[in-house]
TIRO-2110 file (N, C-alpha, C; in Angstrom, 1 decimal):
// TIRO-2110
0.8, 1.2, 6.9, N, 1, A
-0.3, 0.3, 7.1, CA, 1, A
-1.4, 0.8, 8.1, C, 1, A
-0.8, 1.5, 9.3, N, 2, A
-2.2, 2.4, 10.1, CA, 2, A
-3.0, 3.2, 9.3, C, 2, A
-2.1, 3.9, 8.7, N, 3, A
-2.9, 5.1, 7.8, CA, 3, A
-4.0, 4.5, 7.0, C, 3, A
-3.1, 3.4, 6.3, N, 4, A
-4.7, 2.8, 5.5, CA, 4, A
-5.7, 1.9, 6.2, C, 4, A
-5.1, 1.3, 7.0, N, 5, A
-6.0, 0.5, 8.0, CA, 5, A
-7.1, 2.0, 8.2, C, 5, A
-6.5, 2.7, 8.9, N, 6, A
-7.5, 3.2, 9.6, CA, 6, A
-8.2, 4.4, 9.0, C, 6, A
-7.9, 5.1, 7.4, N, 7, A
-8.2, 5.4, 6.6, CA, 7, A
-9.9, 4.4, 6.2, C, 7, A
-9.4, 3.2, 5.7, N, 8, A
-10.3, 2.4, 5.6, CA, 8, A
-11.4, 2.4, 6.3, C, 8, A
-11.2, 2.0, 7.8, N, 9, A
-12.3, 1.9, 8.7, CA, 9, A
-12.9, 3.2, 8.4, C, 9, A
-12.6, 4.3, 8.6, N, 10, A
-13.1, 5.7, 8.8, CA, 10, A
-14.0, 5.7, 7.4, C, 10, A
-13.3, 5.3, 6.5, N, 11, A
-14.6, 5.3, 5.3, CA, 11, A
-15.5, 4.4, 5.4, C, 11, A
-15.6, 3.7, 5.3, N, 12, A
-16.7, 2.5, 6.0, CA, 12, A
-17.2, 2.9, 7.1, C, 12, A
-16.5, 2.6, 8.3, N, 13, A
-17.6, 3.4, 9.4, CA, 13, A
-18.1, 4.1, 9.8, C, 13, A
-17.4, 5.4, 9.1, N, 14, A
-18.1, 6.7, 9.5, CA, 14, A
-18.9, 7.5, 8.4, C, 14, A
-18.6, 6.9, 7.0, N, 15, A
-19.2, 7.6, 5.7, CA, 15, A
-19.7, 6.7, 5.5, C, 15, A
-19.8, 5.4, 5.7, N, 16, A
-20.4, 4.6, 5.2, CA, 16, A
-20.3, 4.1, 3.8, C, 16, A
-19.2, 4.2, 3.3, N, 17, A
-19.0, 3.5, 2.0, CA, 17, A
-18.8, 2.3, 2.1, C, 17, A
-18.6, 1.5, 0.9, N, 18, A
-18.9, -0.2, 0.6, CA, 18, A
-17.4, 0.0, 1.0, C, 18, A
-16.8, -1.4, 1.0, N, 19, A
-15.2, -1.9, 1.3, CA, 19, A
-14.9, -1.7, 0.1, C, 19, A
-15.7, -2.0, -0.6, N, 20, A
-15.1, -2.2, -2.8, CA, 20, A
-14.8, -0.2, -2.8, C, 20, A
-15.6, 0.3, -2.0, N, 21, A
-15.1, 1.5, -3.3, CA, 21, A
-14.1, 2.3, -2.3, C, 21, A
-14.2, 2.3, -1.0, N, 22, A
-13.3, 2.6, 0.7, CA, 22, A
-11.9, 2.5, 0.1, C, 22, A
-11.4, 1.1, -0.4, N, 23, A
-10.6, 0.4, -0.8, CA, 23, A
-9.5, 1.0, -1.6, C, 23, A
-9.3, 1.7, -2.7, N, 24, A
-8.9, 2.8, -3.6, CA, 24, A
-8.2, 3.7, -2.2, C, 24, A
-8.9, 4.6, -1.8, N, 25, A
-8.8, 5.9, -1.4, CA, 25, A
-7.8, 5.6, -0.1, C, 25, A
-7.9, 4.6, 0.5, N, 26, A
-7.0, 4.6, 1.5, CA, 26, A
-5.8, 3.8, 1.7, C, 26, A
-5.8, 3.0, 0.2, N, 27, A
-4.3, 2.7, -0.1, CA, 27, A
-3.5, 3.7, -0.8, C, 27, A
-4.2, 4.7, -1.4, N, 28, A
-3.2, 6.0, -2.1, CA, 28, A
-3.1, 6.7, -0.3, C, 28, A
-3.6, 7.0, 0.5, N, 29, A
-2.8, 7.6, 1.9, CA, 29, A
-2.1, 6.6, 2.4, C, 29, A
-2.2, 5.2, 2.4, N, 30, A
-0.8, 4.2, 3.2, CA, 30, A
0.5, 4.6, 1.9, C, 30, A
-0.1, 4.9, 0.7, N, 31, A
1.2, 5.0, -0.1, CA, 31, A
1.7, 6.1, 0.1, C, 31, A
1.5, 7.6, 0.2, N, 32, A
2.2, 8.6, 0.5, CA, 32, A
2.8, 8.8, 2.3, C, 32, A
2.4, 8.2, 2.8, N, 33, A
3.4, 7.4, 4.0, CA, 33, A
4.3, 6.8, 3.6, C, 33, A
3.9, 6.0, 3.2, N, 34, A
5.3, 4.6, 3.1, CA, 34, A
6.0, 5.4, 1.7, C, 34, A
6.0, 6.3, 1.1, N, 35, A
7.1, 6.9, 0.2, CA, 35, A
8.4, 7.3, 1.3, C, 35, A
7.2, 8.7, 2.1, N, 36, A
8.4, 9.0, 3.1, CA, 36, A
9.1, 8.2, 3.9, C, 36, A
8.5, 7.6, 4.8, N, 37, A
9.4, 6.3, 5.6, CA, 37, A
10.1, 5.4, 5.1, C, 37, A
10.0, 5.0, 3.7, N, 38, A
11.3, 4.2, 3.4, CA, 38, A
12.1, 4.7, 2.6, C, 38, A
12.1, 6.4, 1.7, N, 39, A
13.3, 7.3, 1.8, CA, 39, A
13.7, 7.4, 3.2, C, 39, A
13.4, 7.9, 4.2, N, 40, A
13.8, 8.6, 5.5, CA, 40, A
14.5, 7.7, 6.4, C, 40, A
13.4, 6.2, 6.8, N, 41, A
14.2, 5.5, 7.7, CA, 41, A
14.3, 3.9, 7.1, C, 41, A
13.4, 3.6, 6.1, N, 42, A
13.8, 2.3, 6.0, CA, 42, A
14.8, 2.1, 5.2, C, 42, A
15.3, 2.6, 4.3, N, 43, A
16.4, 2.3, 3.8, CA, 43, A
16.9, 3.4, 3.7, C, 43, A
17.2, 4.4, 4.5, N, 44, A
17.8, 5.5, 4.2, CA, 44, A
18.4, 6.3, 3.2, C, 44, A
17.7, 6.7, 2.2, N, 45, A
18.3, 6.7, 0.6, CA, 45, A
18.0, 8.1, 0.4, C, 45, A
18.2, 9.1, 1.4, N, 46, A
17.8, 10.8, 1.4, CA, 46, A
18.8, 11.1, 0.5, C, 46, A
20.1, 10.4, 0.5, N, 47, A
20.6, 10.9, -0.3, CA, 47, A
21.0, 10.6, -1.9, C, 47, A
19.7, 9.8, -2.5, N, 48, A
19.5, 9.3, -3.6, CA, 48, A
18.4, 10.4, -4.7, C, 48, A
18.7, 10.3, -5.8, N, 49, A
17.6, 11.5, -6.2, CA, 49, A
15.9, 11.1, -5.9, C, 49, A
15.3, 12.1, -5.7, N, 50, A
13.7, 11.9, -4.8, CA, 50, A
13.2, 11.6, -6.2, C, 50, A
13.4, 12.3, -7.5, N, 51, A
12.6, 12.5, -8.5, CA, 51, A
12.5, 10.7, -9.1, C, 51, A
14.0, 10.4, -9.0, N, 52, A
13.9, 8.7, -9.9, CA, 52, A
13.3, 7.5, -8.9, C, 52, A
13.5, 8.1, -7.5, N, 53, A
12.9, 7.5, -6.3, CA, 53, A
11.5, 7.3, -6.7, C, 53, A
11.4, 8.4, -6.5, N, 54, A
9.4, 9.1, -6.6, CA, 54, A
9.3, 8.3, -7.9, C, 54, A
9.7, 8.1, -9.1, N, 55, A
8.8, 7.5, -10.1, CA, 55, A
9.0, 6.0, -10.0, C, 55, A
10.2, 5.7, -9.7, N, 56, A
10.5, 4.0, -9.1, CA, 56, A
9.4, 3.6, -8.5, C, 56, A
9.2, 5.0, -7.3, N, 57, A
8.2, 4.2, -5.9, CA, 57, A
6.6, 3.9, -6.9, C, 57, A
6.3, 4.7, -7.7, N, 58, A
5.3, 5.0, -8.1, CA, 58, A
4.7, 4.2, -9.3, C, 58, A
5.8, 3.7, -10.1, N, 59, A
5.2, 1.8, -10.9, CA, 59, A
5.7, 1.2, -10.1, C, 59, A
5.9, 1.1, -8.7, N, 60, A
6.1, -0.3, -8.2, CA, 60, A
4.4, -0.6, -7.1, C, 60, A
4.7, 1.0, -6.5, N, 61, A
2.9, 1.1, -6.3, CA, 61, A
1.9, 1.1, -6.5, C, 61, A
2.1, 1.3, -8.2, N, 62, A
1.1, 1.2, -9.2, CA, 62, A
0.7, -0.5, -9.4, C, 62, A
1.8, -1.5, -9.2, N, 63, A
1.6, -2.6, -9.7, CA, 63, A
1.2, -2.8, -8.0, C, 63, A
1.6, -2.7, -6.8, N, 64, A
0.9, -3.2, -5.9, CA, 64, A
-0.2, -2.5, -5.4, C, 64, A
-0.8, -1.7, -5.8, N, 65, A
-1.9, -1.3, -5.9, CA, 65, A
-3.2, -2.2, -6.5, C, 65, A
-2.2, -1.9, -7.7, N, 66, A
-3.6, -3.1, -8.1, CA, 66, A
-3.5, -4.5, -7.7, C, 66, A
-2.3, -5.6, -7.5, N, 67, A
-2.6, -6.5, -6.7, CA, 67, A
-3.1, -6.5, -5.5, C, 67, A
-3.5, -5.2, -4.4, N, 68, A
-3.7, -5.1, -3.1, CA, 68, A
-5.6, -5.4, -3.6, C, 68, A
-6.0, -4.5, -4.3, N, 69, A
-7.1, -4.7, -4.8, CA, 69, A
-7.6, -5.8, -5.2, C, 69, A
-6.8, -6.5, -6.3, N, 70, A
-7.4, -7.8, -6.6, CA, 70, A
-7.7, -8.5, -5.3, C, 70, A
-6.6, -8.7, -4.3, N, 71, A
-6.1, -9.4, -3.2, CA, 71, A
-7.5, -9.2, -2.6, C, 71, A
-7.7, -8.1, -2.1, N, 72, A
-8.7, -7.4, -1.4, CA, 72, A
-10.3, -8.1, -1.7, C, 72, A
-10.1, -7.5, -3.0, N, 73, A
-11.6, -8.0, -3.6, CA, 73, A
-12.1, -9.4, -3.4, C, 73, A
-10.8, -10.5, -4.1, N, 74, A
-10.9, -11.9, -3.7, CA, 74, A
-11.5, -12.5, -2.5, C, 74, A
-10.6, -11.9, -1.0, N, 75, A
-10.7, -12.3, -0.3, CA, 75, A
-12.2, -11.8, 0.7, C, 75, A
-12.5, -10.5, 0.1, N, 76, A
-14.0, -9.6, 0.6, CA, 76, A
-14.8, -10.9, -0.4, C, 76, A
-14.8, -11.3, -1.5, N, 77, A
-15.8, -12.0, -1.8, CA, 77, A
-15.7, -13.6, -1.2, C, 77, A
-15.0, -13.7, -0.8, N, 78, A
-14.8, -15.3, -0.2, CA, 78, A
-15.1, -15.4, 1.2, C, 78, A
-15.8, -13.8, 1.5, N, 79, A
-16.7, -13.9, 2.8, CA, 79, A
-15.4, -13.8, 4.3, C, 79, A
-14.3, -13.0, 3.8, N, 80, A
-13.7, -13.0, 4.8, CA, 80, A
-13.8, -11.3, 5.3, C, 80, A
-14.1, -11.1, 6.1, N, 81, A
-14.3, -10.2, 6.6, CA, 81, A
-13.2, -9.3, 6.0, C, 81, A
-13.9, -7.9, 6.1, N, 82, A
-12.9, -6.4, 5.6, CA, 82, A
-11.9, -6.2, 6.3, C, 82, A
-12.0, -6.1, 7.5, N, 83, A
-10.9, -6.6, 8.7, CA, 83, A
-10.0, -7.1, 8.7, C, 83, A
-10.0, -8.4, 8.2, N, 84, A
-9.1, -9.4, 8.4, CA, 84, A
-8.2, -9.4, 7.2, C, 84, A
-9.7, -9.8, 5.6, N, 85, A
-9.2, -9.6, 4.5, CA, 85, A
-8.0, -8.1, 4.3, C, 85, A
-7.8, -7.3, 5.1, N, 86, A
-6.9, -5.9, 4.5, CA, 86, A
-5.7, -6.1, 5.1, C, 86, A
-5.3, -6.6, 6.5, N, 87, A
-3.9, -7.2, 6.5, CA, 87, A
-3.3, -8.2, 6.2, C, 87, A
-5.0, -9.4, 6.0, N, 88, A
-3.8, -10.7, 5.1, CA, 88, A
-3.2, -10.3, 4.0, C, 88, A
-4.2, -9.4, 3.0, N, 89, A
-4.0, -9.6, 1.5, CA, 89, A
-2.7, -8.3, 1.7, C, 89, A
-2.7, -7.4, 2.3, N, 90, A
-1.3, -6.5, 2.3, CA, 90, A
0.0, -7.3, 2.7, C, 90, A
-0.3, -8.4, 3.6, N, 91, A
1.0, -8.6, 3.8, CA, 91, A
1.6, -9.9, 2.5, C, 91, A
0.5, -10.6, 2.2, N, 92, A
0.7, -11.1, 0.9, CA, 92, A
1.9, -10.3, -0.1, C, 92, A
0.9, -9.3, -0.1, N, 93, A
1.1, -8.5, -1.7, CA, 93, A
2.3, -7.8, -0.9, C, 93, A
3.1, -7.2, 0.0, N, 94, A
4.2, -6.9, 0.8, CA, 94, A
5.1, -7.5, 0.6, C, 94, A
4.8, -8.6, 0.9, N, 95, A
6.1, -10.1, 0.8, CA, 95, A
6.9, -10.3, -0.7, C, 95, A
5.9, -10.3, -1.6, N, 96, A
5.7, -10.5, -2.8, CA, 96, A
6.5, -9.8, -4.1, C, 96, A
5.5, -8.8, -3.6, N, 97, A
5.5, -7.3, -4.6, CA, 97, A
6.3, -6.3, -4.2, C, 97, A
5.5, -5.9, -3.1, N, 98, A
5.9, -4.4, -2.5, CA, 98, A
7.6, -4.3, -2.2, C, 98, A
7.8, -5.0, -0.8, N, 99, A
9.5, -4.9, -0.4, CA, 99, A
10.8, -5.3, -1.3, C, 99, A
10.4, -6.5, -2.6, N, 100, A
11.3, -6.9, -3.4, CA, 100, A
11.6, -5.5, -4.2, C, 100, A
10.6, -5.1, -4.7, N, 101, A
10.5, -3.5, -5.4, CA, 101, A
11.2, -2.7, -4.8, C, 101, A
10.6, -2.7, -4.0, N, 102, A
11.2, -0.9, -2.9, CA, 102, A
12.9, -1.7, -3.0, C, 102, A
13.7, -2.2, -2.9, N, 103, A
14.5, -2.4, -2.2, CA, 103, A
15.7, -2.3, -3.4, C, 103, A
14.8, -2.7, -5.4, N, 104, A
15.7, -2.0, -6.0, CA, 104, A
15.5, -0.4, -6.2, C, 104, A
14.0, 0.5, -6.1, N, 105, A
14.0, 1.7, -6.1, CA, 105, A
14.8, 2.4, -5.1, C, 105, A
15.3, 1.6, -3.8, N, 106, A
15.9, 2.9, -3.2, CA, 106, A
17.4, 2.6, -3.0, C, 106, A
17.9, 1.6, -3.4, N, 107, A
19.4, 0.8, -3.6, CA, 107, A
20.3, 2.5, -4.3, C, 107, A
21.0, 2.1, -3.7, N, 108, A
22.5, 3.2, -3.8, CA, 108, A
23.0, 3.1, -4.9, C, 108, A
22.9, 4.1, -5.7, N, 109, A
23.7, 3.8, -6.9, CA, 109, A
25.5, 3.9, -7.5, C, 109, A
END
């Protein structure tokens, strides 16, 4: 979540791009974080194969990707700030989507 949080700002603030297009590029860097940390420490599953891991992690991030976006978009157009709008709508889509997922992709077989 730092990574993209602050991913995000840095595109916006410093390149100056819109939040709509910012938005993309810095949830694929909070995803290649959160691959490794929840092989490594959140659910410790190093010793599960990386390859069926890696494609598990990758349609489950595929589908919360795009709900992060819808999420995002909704809440940027309902006038809630970029700020605010990027940790409500992740922890939404977290609750939801993301940790039910991850938790069959890295389960012990």
């Amino acid at each position: 979540s730092l990574v993209d949080f602050l991913s995000l700002a840095a595109l916006i603030e410093l390149l100056g791009l819109s939040p709509a297009v910012a938005n993309v590029p810095s949830l694929l860097a909070g995803v290649l974080v959160q691959f490794w940390g929840n092989r490594h420490f959140t659910f410790r599953a190093t010793d599960g194969d990386w390859k069926r891991q890696a494609s598990g992690f990758a349609v489950a991030e595929a589908l919360a990707l795009a709900c992060n976006a819808l999420v995002f978009h909704l809440l940027v157009r309902a006038h809630i700030p970029w700020a605010a709008a990027r940790p409500l709508g992740a922890f939404v889509v977290f609750a939801t989507v993301s940790y039910p997922l991850w938790q069959r992709v890295f389960r012990a077989r």
